[in-house]
N, C-alpha and C positions, 0 to 999 in steps of 0.2 A: 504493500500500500504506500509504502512512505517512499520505496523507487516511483511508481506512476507518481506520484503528485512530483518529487521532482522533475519527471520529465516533462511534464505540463508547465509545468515553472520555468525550465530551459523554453520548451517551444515559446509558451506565452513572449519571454523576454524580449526571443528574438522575431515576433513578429512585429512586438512593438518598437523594436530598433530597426525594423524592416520597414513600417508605416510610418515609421519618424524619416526616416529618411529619405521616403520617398516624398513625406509632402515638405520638403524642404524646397524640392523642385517645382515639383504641381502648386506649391502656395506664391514663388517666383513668378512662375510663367501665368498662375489665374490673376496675378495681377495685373497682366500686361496682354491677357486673350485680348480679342477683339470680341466686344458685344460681353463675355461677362468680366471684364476687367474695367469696364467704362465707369466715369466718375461717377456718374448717376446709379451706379450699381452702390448700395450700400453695404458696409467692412463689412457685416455680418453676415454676409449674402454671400460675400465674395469668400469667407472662410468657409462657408458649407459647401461651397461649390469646391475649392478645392479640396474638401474631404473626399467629399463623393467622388471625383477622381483618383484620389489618393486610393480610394478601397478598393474601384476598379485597373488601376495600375498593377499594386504592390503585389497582390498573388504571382505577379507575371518577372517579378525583377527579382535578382540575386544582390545582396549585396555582400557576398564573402565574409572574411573574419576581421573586415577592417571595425566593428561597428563592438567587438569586443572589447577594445583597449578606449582608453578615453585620448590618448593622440588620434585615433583612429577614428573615435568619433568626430574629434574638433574638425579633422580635413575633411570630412565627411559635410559637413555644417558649410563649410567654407567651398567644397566643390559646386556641390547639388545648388546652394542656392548661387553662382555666380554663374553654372549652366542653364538654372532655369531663368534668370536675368535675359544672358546672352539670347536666347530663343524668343523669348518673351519680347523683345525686342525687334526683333527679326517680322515678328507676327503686327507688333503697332508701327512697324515702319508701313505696312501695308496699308493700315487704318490710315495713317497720316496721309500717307497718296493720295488716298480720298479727299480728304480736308485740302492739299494743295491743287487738287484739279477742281474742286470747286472752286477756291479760294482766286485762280487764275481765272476760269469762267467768269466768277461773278465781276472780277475786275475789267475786264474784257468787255465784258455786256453793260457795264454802269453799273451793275448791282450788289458791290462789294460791301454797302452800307445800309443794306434792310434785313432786319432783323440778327445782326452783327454780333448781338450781346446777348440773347433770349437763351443759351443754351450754355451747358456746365464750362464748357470749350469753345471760349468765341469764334466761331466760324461765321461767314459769311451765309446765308437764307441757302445757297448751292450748293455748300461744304455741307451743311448738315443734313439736306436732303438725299446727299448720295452719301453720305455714312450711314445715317437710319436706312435708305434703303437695303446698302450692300449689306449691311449687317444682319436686316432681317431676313434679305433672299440668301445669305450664308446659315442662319439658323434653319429655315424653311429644309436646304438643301442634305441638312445632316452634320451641321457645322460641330455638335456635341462627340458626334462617335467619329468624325475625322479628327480631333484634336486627343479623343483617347489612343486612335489610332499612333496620333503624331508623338504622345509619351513614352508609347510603346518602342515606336523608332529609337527616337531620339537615348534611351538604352541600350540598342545594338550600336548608335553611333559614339557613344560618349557614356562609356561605364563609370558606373559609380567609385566614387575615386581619383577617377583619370582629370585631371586639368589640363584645356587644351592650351596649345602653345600659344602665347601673348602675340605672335608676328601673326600665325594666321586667324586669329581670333580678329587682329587690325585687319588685313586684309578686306576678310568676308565683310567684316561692319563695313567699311568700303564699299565694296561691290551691291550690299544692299540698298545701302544710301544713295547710291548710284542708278541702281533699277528702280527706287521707288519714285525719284526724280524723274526718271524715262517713263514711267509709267504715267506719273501726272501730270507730262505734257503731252502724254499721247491721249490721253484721255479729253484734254481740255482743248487738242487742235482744233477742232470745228468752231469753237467759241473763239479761237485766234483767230483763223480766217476771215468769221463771221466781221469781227474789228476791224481787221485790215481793209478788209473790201468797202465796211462804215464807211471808215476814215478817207478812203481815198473816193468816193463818191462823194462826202462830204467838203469833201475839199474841192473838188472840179466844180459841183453847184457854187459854192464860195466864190470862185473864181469868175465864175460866168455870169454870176448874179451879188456881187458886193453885197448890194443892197437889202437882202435877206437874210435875216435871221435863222441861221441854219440851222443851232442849237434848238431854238424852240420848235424845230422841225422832225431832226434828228432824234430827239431824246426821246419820245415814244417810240419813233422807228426801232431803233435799237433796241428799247427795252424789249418792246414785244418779241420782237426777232428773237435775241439770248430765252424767253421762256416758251417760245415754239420748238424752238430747237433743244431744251432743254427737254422737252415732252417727244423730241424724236430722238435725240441722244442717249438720252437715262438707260438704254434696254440695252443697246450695244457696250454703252461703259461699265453695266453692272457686270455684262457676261464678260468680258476682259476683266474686270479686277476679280472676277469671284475664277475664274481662267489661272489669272495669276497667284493666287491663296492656294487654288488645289494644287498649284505644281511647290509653291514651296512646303506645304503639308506634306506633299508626296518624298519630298527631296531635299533638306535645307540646308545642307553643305553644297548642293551643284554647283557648279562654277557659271558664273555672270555672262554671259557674250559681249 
Protein backbone atom coordinates (compact mmCIF):
# COMPACT_ATOMS: atom_id res chain seq x y z
CA UNK A 1 0.00 0.00 0.00
CA UNK A 2 2.52 2.54 1.07
CA UNK A 3 4.68 1.53 -2.57
CA UNK A 4 1.22 2.42 -4.72
CA UNK A 5 0.66 5.62 -2.97
CA UNK A 6 4.30 6.48 -3.45
CA UNK A 7 4.15 5.92 -6.82
CA UNK A 8 1.04 8.15 -7.32
CA UNK A 9 3.06 10.68 -5.50
CA UNK A 10 6.07 10.39 -8.01
CA UNK A 11 3.41 10.23 -11.01
CA UNK A 12 1.28 13.13 -9.58
CA UNK A 13 4.61 15.26 -9.18
CA UNK A 14 5.72 14.83 -12.31
CA UNK A 15 2.60 15.71 -14.06
CA UNK A 16 2.50 18.77 -12.24
CA UNK A 17 6.10 19.65 -13.20
CA UNK A 18 4.97 18.52 -16.78
CA UNK A 19 1.64 21.01 -16.63
CA UNK A 20 3.93 23.78 -15.15
CA UNK A 21 5.90 23.61 -17.71
CA UNK A 22 4.05 23.52 -20.33
CA UNK A 23 1.97 26.43 -19.52
CA UNK A 24 4.96 28.59 -19.04
CA UNK A 25 4.80 28.52 -22.94
CA UNK A 26 0.89 28.27 -23.66
CA UNK A 27 0.53 31.39 -20.90
CA UNK A 28 3.41 33.36 -23.29
CA UNK A 29 2.15 32.65 -26.52
CA UNK A 30 -2.01 33.10 -25.20
CA UNK A 31 -0.94 36.28 -24.45
CA UNK A 32 0.09 37.38 -27.61
CA UNK A 33 -2.67 34.61 -29.87
CA UNK A 34 -4.48 36.68 -32.19
CA UNK A 35 -8.24 37.13 -31.00
CA UNK A 36 -7.78 35.53 -27.59
CA UNK A 37 -4.75 37.57 -26.55
CA UNK A 38 -6.44 40.96 -27.56
CA UNK A 39 -6.73 43.72 -24.83
CA UNK A 40 -10.29 43.57 -24.70
CA UNK A 41 -9.81 39.94 -23.63
CA UNK A 42 -9.91 40.04 -19.93
CA UNK A 43 -6.58 38.44 -17.52
CA UNK A 44 -8.93 36.12 -16.33
CA UNK A 45 -10.19 34.87 -19.53
CA UNK A 46 -6.95 34.81 -20.90
CA UNK A 47 -5.45 32.55 -17.96
CA UNK A 48 -8.36 29.95 -18.57
CA UNK A 49 -7.68 29.90 -21.91
CA UNK A 50 -4.27 29.07 -21.50
CA UNK A 51 -5.08 26.39 -19.04
CA UNK A 52 -7.36 24.77 -21.25
CA UNK A 53 -4.42 24.40 -23.69
CA UNK A 54 -2.01 23.73 -21.37
CA UNK A 55 -4.34 20.32 -20.42
CA UNK A 56 -4.69 19.80 -24.01
CA UNK A 57 -0.96 20.00 -24.99
CA UNK A 58 0.91 18.59 -21.86
CA UNK A 59 -0.25 14.69 -22.36
CA UNK A 60 1.44 15.12 -25.70
CA UNK A 61 5.15 16.68 -24.49
CA UNK A 62 8.04 15.01 -22.70
CA UNK A 63 9.86 17.14 -20.66
CA UNK A 64 12.82 14.60 -19.46
CA UNK A 65 14.63 14.92 -16.10
CA UNK A 66 15.46 18.57 -16.51
CA UNK A 67 12.40 19.56 -14.22
CA UNK A 68 13.95 17.33 -11.34
CA UNK A 69 16.77 19.53 -10.08
CA UNK A 70 15.79 23.12 -9.32
CA UNK A 71 18.73 24.56 -11.91
CA UNK A 72 16.69 22.49 -14.10
CA UNK A 73 13.65 24.00 -13.27
CA UNK A 74 14.95 27.73 -13.39
CA UNK A 75 16.18 27.10 -17.36
CA UNK A 76 13.08 25.51 -17.78
CA UNK A 77 11.04 28.85 -16.58
CA UNK A 78 13.46 30.94 -18.54
CA UNK A 79 13.31 28.62 -21.90
CA UNK A 80 9.44 27.92 -22.34
CA UNK A 81 8.57 31.22 -21.44
CA UNK A 82 11.13 33.28 -24.00
CA UNK A 83 9.97 30.43 -26.69
CA UNK A 84 6.45 31.13 -26.06
CA UNK A 85 7.20 35.17 -26.23
CA UNK A 86 9.21 34.45 -29.46
CA UNK A 87 6.13 32.62 -31.32
CA UNK A 88 3.77 34.64 -29.74
CA UNK A 89 5.16 37.24 -31.51
CA UNK A 90 5.46 35.94 -34.61
CA UNK A 91 1.54 35.40 -34.55
CA UNK A 92 0.75 39.56 -33.51
CA UNK A 93 3.07 40.48 -36.18
CA UNK A 94 0.27 39.17 -38.23
CA UNK A 95 -2.47 40.96 -36.28
CA UNK A 96 -0.53 44.09 -36.72
CA UNK A 97 -0.57 43.78 -40.74
CA UNK A 98 -3.90 44.10 -40.38
CA UNK A 99 -3.83 47.22 -38.30
CA UNK A 100 -1.16 48.77 -40.91
CA UNK A 101 -3.10 47.83 -44.07
CA UNK A 102 -5.85 49.43 -42.72
CA UNK A 103 -4.05 52.19 -41.15
CA UNK A 104 -2.41 52.89 -44.85
CA UNK A 105 -6.09 52.45 -46.52
CA UNK A 106 -7.65 54.74 -44.34
CA UNK A 107 -4.97 57.27 -44.97
CA UNK A 108 -5.00 57.00 -48.59
CA UNK A 109 -8.84 57.33 -48.66
CA UNK A 110 -9.12 60.48 -46.02
CA UNK A 111 -10.35 58.29 -43.46
CA UNK A 112 -7.59 57.88 -41.06
CA UNK A 113 -9.50 60.10 -38.53
CA UNK A 114 -13.02 58.43 -37.93
CA UNK A 115 -13.54 56.63 -35.25
CA UNK A 116 -9.59 56.65 -34.57
CA UNK A 117 -9.86 56.28 -30.60
CA UNK A 118 -13.22 54.02 -30.04
CA UNK A 119 -11.26 50.97 -29.67
CA UNK A 120 -8.65 49.26 -26.88
CA UNK A 121 -5.88 49.96 -29.95
CA UNK A 122 -6.25 53.19 -31.60
CA UNK A 123 -6.67 52.16 -35.06
CA UNK A 124 -8.19 53.84 -37.74
CA UNK A 125 -12.43 52.80 -38.44
CA UNK A 126 -10.30 50.31 -41.52
CA UNK A 127 -7.78 48.95 -39.06
CA UNK A 128 -10.33 47.61 -36.80
CA UNK A 129 -12.80 46.45 -39.36
CA UNK A 130 -10.35 44.02 -40.95
CA UNK A 131 -8.85 42.88 -37.57
CA UNK A 132 -12.56 42.07 -36.17
CA UNK A 133 -13.17 40.65 -39.31
CA UNK A 134 -9.88 38.47 -39.95
CA UNK A 135 -10.16 37.48 -36.50
CA UNK A 136 -13.48 36.22 -36.45
CA UNK A 137 -13.23 34.46 -40.05
CA UNK A 138 -9.99 32.81 -38.22
CA UNK A 139 -12.04 31.65 -35.34
CA UNK A 140 -15.08 30.71 -37.75
CA UNK A 141 -12.40 28.73 -39.70
CA UNK A 142 -10.86 26.40 -36.62
CA UNK A 143 -8.42 29.06 -35.44
CA UNK A 144 -8.62 27.04 -31.79
CA UNK A 145 -7.44 23.47 -33.00
CA UNK A 146 -4.93 25.02 -35.41
CA UNK A 147 -3.09 26.82 -32.74
CA UNK A 148 -3.33 23.47 -30.54
CA UNK A 149 -2.00 22.02 -33.55
CA UNK A 150 0.67 24.90 -33.66
CA UNK A 151 1.88 23.96 -29.67
CA UNK A 152 2.18 20.62 -30.62
CA UNK A 153 4.66 21.77 -33.53
CA UNK A 154 6.27 24.05 -32.01
CA UNK A 155 7.79 20.92 -29.52
CA UNK A 156 9.03 18.97 -32.32
CA UNK A 157 10.71 22.35 -33.36
CA UNK A 158 12.11 23.79 -30.17
CA UNK A 159 12.23 21.19 -27.11
CA UNK A 160 12.00 21.98 -23.91
CA UNK A 161 15.01 23.07 -22.61
CA UNK A 162 16.64 23.99 -25.96
CA UNK A 163 17.34 27.88 -26.37
CA UNK A 164 17.57 28.84 -29.65
CA UNK A 165 20.57 30.69 -30.81
CA UNK A 166 20.34 34.69 -30.32
CA UNK A 167 21.67 35.39 -34.34
CA UNK A 168 18.99 33.29 -35.67
CA UNK A 169 16.31 34.14 -33.21
CA UNK A 170 17.54 38.04 -34.85
CA UNK A 171 17.32 36.94 -38.16
CA UNK A 172 13.67 35.31 -38.31
CA UNK A 173 12.39 38.48 -36.05
CA UNK A 174 13.79 40.18 -39.21
CA UNK A 175 12.29 38.25 -41.98
CA UNK A 176 8.83 38.40 -40.09
CA UNK A 177 8.82 42.11 -39.67
CA UNK A 178 9.65 42.03 -43.17
CA UNK A 179 6.63 39.93 -44.43
CA UNK A 180 4.31 41.57 -42.20
CA UNK A 181 5.22 44.95 -43.85
CA UNK A 182 4.86 43.02 -47.44
CA UNK A 183 1.87 41.85 -46.42
CA UNK A 184 0.29 45.24 -45.47
CA UNK A 185 1.17 46.83 -48.47
CA UNK A 186 -0.16 44.33 -50.43
CA UNK A 187 -3.16 44.33 -48.85
CA UNK A 188 -3.74 48.05 -48.90
CA UNK A 189 -2.60 48.41 -52.89
CA UNK A 190 -5.82 49.09 -54.34
CA UNK A 191 -6.46 51.95 -51.61
CA UNK A 192 -2.99 53.36 -53.03
CA UNK A 193 -3.81 53.23 -56.47
CA UNK A 194 -7.32 54.34 -55.70
CA UNK A 195 -5.19 57.84 -54.24
CA UNK A 196 -2.91 58.17 -56.83
CA UNK A 197 -5.27 58.11 -59.62
CA UNK A 198 -7.42 60.83 -56.81
CA UNK A 199 -4.79 62.91 -56.87
CA UNK A 200 -3.80 63.06 -60.35
CA UNK A 201 -7.32 63.74 -61.74
CA UNK A 202 -7.46 66.14 -59.05
CA UNK A 203 -4.83 67.89 -60.11
CA UNK A 204 -5.52 68.03 -64.02
CA UNK A 205 -9.34 69.58 -63.18
CA UNK A 206 -7.15 72.19 -60.83
CA UNK A 207 -5.26 72.88 -63.62
CA UNK A 208 -7.84 73.34 -66.32
CA UNK A 209 -10.29 74.97 -64.14
CA UNK A 210 -8.39 77.31 -61.24
CA UNK A 211 -11.24 78.58 -60.50
CA UNK A 212 -12.80 75.43 -58.78
CA UNK A 213 -12.90 74.36 -55.67
CA UNK A 214 -11.76 70.97 -56.16
CA UNK A 215 -11.46 69.87 -52.41
CA UNK A 216 -15.06 70.55 -52.00
CA UNK A 217 -15.53 68.27 -54.86
CA UNK A 218 -13.16 65.68 -54.25
CA UNK A 219 -13.65 64.93 -50.66
CA UNK A 220 -16.81 63.00 -51.05
CA UNK A 221 -15.44 61.42 -54.32
CA UNK A 222 -12.85 59.92 -52.48
CA UNK A 223 -14.56 59.13 -49.48
CA UNK A 224 -17.18 57.02 -51.01
CA UNK A 225 -14.65 55.53 -53.42
CA UNK A 226 -12.01 54.13 -50.34
CA UNK A 227 -15.74 52.43 -48.66
CA UNK A 228 -16.97 50.85 -52.20
CA UNK A 229 -13.83 49.58 -52.54
CA UNK A 230 -13.42 48.68 -49.14
CA UNK A 231 -16.83 46.45 -49.57
CA UNK A 232 -15.11 44.82 -52.71
CA UNK A 233 -11.78 44.53 -51.04
CA UNK A 234 -12.54 43.10 -47.51
CA UNK A 235 -13.12 39.35 -49.04
CA UNK A 236 -10.00 39.05 -51.09
CA UNK A 237 -7.71 40.78 -48.02
CA UNK A 238 -9.29 38.41 -45.44
CA UNK A 239 -8.43 35.33 -47.73
CA UNK A 240 -4.80 36.58 -48.13
CA UNK A 241 -4.15 37.22 -44.41
CA UNK A 242 -6.10 34.24 -43.19
CA UNK A 243 -3.78 32.51 -46.41
CA UNK A 244 -0.87 33.81 -44.76
CA UNK A 245 -1.65 32.79 -40.80
CA UNK A 246 -2.24 29.04 -42.12
CA UNK A 247 1.11 28.96 -43.80
CA UNK A 248 2.81 30.32 -40.67
CA UNK A 249 0.67 27.97 -38.21
CA UNK A 250 1.75 25.31 -40.62
CA UNK A 251 5.42 26.34 -40.77
CA UNK A 252 7.17 29.08 -38.46
CA UNK A 253 10.64 28.77 -38.96
CA UNK A 254 10.20 28.65 -43.13
CA UNK A 255 12.52 30.84 -44.49
CA UNK A 256 11.01 34.42 -45.95
CA UNK A 257 11.41 34.86 -49.97
Amino acid sequence: MTQTLAELLNISTLALWQGFTVFLRVGALTALMPGFGEQAVPVRIKIAIAIAFTLIVAPAVPIGDLAQSSQGIFWLIITETVIGVILGLGLRLLVMALQMAGSIAAQSTSLAQILGTAVAEPVPAMGHILVMGGIALAMMLGLHVKLAEFLLLSYQMMPPGALPAGEDVAQWGLDQVRQAFTLAFTLAAPFVVLSVLYNLAIGVINKAMPQLMVAFVGAPLITAGGLFLLCLASPLMLATWIQALNLFLSNPLRPVP
